[in-house]
C-alpha positions as CSV (number, residue, x, y, z in Angstrom):
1,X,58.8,39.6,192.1
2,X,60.5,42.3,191.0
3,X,60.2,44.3,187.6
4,X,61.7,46.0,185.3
5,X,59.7,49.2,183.1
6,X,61.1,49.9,179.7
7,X,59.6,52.7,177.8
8,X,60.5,53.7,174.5
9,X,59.0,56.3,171.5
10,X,61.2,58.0,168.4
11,X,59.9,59.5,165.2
12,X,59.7,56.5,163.4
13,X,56.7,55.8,165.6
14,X,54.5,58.4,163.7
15,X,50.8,58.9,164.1
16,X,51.5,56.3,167.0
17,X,53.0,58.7,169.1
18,X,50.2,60.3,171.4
19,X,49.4,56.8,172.3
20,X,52.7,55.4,172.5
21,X,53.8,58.3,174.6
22,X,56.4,57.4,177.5
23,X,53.8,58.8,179.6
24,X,50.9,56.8,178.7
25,X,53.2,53.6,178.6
26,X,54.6,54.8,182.4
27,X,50.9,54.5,183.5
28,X,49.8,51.3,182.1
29,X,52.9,49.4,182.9
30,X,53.1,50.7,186.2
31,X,49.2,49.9,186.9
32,X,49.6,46.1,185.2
33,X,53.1,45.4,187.7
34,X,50.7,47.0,191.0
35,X,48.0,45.3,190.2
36,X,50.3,42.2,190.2
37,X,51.6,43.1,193.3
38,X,55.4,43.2,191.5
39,X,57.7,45.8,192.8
40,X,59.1,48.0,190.6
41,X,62.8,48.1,190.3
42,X,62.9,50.9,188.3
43,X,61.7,52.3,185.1
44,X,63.8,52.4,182.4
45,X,63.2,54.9,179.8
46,X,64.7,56.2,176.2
47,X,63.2,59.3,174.0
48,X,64.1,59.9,170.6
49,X,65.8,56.4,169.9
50,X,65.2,54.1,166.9
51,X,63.6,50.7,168.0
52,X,66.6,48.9,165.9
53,X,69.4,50.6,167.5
54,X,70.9,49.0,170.5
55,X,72.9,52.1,171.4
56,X,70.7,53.4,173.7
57,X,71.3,54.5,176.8
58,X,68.6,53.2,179.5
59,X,68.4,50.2,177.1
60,X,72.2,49.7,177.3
61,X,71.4,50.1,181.2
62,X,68.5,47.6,181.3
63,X,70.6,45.1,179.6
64,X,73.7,45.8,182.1
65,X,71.3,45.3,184.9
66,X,69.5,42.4,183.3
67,X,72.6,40.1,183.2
68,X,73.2,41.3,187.1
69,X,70.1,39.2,188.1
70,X,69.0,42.8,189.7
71,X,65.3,41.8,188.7
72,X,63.0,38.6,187.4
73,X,61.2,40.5,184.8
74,X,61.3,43.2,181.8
75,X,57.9,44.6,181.3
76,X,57.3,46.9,178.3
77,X,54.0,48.0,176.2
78,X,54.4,46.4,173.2
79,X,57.3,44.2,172.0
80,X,58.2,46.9,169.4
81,X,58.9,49.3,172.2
82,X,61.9,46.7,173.3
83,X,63.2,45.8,169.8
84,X,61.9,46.3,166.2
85,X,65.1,44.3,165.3
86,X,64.5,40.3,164.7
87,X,68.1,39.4,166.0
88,X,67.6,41.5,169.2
89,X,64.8,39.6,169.9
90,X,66.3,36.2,169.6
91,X,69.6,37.0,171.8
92,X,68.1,38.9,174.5
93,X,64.3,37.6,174.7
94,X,65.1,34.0,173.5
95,X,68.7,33.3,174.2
96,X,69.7,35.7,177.0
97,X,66.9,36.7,179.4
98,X,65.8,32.8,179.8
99,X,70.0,31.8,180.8
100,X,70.0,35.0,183.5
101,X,66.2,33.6,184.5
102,X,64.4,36.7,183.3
103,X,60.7,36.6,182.1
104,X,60.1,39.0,179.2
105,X,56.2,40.8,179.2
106,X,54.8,42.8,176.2
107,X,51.4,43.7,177.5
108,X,49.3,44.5,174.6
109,X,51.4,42.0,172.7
110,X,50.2,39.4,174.4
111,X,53.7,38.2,174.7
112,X,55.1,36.4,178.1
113,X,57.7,34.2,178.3
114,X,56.7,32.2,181.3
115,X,54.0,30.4,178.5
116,X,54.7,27.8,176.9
117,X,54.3,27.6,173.1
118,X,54.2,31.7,172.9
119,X,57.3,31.7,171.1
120,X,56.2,31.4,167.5
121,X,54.1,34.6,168.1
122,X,56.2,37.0,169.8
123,X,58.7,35.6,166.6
124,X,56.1,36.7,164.2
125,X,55.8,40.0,165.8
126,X,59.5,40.6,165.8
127,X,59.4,39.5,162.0
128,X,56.2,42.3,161.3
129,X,58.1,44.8,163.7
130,X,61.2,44.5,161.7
131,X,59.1,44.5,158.2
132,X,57.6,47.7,159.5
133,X,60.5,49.7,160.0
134,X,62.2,48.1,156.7
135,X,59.5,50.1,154.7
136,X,59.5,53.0,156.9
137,X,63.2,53.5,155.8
138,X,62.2,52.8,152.0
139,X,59.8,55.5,151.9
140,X,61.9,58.1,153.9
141,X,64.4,57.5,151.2
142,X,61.7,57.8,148.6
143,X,60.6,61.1,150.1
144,X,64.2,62.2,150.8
145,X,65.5,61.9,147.4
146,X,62.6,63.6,145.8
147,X,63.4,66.7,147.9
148,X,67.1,66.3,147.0
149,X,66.3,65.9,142.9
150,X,64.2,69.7,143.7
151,X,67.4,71.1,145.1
152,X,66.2,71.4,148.7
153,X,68.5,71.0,151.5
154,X,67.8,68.2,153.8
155,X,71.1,68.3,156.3
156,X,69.9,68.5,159.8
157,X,72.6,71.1,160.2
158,X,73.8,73.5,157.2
159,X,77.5,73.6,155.4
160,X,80.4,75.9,156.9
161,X,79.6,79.1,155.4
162,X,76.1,78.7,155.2
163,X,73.0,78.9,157.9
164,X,69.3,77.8,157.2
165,X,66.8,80.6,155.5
166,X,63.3,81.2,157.2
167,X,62.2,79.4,153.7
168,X,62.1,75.5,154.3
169,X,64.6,74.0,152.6
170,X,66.8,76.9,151.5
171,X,70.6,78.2,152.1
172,X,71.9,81.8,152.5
173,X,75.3,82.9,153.5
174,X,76.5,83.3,156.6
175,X,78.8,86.8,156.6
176,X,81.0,85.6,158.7
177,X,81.7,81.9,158.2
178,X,81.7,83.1,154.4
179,X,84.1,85.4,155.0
180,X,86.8,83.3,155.8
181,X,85.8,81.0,152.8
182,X,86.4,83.6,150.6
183,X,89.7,83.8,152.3
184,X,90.7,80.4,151.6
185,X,90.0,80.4,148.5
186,X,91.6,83.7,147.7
187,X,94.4,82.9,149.7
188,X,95.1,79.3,147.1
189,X,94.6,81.5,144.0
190,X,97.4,83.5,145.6
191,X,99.6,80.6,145.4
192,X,99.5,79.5,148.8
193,X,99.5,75.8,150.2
194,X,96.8,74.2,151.6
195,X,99.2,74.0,154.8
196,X,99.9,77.6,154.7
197,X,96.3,78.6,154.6
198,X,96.0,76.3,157.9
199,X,99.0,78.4,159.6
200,X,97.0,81.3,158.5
201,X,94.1,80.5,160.2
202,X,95.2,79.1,162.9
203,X,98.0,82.0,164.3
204,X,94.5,84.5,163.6
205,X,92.6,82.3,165.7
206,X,89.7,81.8,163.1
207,X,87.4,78.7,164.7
208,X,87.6,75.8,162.4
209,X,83.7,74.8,160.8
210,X,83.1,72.1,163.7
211,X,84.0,75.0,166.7
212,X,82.3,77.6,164.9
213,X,79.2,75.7,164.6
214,X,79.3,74.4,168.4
215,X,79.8,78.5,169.4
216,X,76.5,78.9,167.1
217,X,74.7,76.1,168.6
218,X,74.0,74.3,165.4
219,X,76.1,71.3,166.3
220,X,77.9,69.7,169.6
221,X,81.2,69.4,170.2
222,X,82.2,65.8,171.3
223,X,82.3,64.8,174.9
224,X,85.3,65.4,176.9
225,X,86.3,61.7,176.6
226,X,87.1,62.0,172.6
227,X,89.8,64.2,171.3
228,X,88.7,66.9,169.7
229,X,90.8,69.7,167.8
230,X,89.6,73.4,167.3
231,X,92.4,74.1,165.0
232,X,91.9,74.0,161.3
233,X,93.9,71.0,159.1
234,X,94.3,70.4,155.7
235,X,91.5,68.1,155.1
236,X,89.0,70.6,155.5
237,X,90.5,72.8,153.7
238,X,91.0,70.6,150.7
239,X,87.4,69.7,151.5
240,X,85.8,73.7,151.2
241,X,88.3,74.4,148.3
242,X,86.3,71.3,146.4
243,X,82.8,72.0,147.6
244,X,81.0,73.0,144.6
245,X,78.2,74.0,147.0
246,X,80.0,77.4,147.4
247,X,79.3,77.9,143.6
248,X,75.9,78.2,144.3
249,X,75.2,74.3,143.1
250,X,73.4,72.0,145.3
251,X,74.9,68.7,145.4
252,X,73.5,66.2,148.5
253,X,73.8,62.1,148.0
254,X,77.4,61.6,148.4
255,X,77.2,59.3,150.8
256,X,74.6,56.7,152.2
257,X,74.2,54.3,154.9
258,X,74.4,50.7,153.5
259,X,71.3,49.4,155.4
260,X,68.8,50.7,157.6
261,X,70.0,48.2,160.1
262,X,73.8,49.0,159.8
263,X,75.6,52.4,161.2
264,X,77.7,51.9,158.5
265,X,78.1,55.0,155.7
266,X,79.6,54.1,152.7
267,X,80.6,56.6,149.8
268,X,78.2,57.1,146.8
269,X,79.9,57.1,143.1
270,X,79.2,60.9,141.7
271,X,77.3,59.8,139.1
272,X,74.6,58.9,141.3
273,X,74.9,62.0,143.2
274,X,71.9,64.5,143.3
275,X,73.1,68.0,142.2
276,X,71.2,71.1,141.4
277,X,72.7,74.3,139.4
278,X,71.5,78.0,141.2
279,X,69.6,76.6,144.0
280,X,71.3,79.4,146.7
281,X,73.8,82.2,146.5
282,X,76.9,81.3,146.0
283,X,79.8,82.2,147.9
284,X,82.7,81.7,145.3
285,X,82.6,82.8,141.4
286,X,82.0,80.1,139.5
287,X,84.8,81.0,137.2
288,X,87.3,81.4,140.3
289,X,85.7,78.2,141.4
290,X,86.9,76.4,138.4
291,X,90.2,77.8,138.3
292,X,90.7,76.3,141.7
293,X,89.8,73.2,140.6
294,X,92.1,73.4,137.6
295,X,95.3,74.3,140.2
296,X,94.4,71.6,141.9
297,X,94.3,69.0,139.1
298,X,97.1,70.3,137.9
299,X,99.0,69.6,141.2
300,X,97.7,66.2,141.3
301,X,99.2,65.4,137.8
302,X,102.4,67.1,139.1
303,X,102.6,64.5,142.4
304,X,101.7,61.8,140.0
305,X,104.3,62.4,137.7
306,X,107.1,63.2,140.2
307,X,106.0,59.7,141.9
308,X,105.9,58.0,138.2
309,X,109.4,59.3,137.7
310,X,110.7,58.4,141.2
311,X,109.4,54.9,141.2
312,X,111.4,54.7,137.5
313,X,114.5,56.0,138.9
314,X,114.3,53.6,141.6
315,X,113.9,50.4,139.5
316,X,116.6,51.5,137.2
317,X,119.2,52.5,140.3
């Protein structure tokens, strides 16, 4: 017989983690296949991963292998390590694994497919896995937001023109990412476009915010099978030039994954937003802030107009 190791531990493991480390889950799994006299195909092993995700790697790879027939069985801990998600559990353990003749273990579980009438168990334990990590999400939330309403920043990685402070949950400026802020703001109070002030960028070779974080290691540029631009556009430039962050106003919320279960972000309405007045330096006036704001409403009404008109003149012709 041969078997197949999975291993698994993220943070939403908790005070779990010492005992659920991949190490400690290695040695067990490995001792209950020898003592079995199984052979180990090979252990497969993801750090860091969410138990409901099913984009991860040496999972995707177990999977691939699985439907190959490369082994007979998948041998993990606990179910939870596999899956905390109810539907995984019924495609792969219920529906899939049995059709490519694979048994499916969870040692301290309890859980083996090979028995009969051990279904309704391993189902509750998917349903309490899944219930588990449904309240996990609820609370982080919960814990989330009240850090947001005290005008702490939560973003794993800090806005162009800003870089962590050494005190938790705090911004300062960055002199040389808000530099060229400044710039681009100056440079549309000067009357120039939003497409000029990309020109302008660009021909001085100025990294755009996604570059210039990847050259400060606070973020990783995509892999080399994506397309990826270093050149600045003007959607993030109409982005900074509406940021009331740089004002020195803290506003985080604006957008929210629908479900804890779904990838999916959607956008948040502003009034549910969570914004704080003078919670770091800012790096635009507030009054030259505004004024931007105005010239850009005002140029909104001006398309609108010109469209209303054209659309008229149109109709009539």
């Amino acid at each position: 017989m041969k078997c197949a190791i999975y291993c698994r531990l993220s943070k939403e493991d908790g005070g779990e983690a010492e005992s659920e480390s991949i190490h400690n889950q290695k040695s067990l799994l490995l001792k209950y296949a020898l003592d079995r006299d199984w052979e180990v195909f090979r252990i497969y092993s993801d750090e860091d991963y969410s138990g409901i995700s099913e984009k991860r790697p040496a999972f995707s790879e177990l999977i691939r292998d699985a439907e190959k027939r490369l082994f007979d069985i998948v041998l993990c801990k606990t179910q939870s390590r596999f899956t905390r998600d109810m539907e995984q559990v019924e495609r792969y353990i219920h529906k899939l694994f049995p059709l490519w003749g694979i048994r499916f273990i969870a040692v301290a579980d309890n859980a083996d497919t090979a028995i009969k009438g051990n279904k309704k168990a391993r189902q509750i334990v998917g349903l309490v896995n899944e219930w588990y990590l449904e309240d996990l999400s609820e609370n982080i939330r919960t814990v989330l937001d009240h850090k947001r309403r005290q005008g702490l920043y939560i973003g794993s990685f800090p806005l162009y023109g800003y870089r962590k402070s050494s005190e938790k949950g705090k911004l300062e400026p960055d002199p040389e990412a808000a530099g060229v802020v400044r710039q681009i703001f100056e440079l549309y109070l000067s009357g120039k476009s939003q497409y000029a002030i990309c020109r302008i960028l660009n021909d001085a070779e100025i990294p755009n915010p996604a570059t210039y974080k990847a050259l400060k290691g606070e973020a990783f540029l995509p892999s080399s099978g994506k397309s990826f631009s270093s050149k600045w556009n003007k959607t993030t430039v109409s982005r900074i030039l509406s940021n009331r962050m740089y004002a020195g106003v803290m506003v985080q919320g604006t957008r929210r994954k629908i479900s804890y279960k779904s990838e999916y972000i959607m956008s948040v309405p502003s009034s549910e937003w969570f914004v704080v007045e003078d919670t770091h330096e800012a790096i635009i006036d507030i009054a030259a802030f505004d004024r931007v704001q105005d010239i850009i409403r005002e140029k909104r009404e001006t398309r609108t107009k010109r469209k209303g008109a054209d659309e008229e003149w149109n109709t009539d012709s």
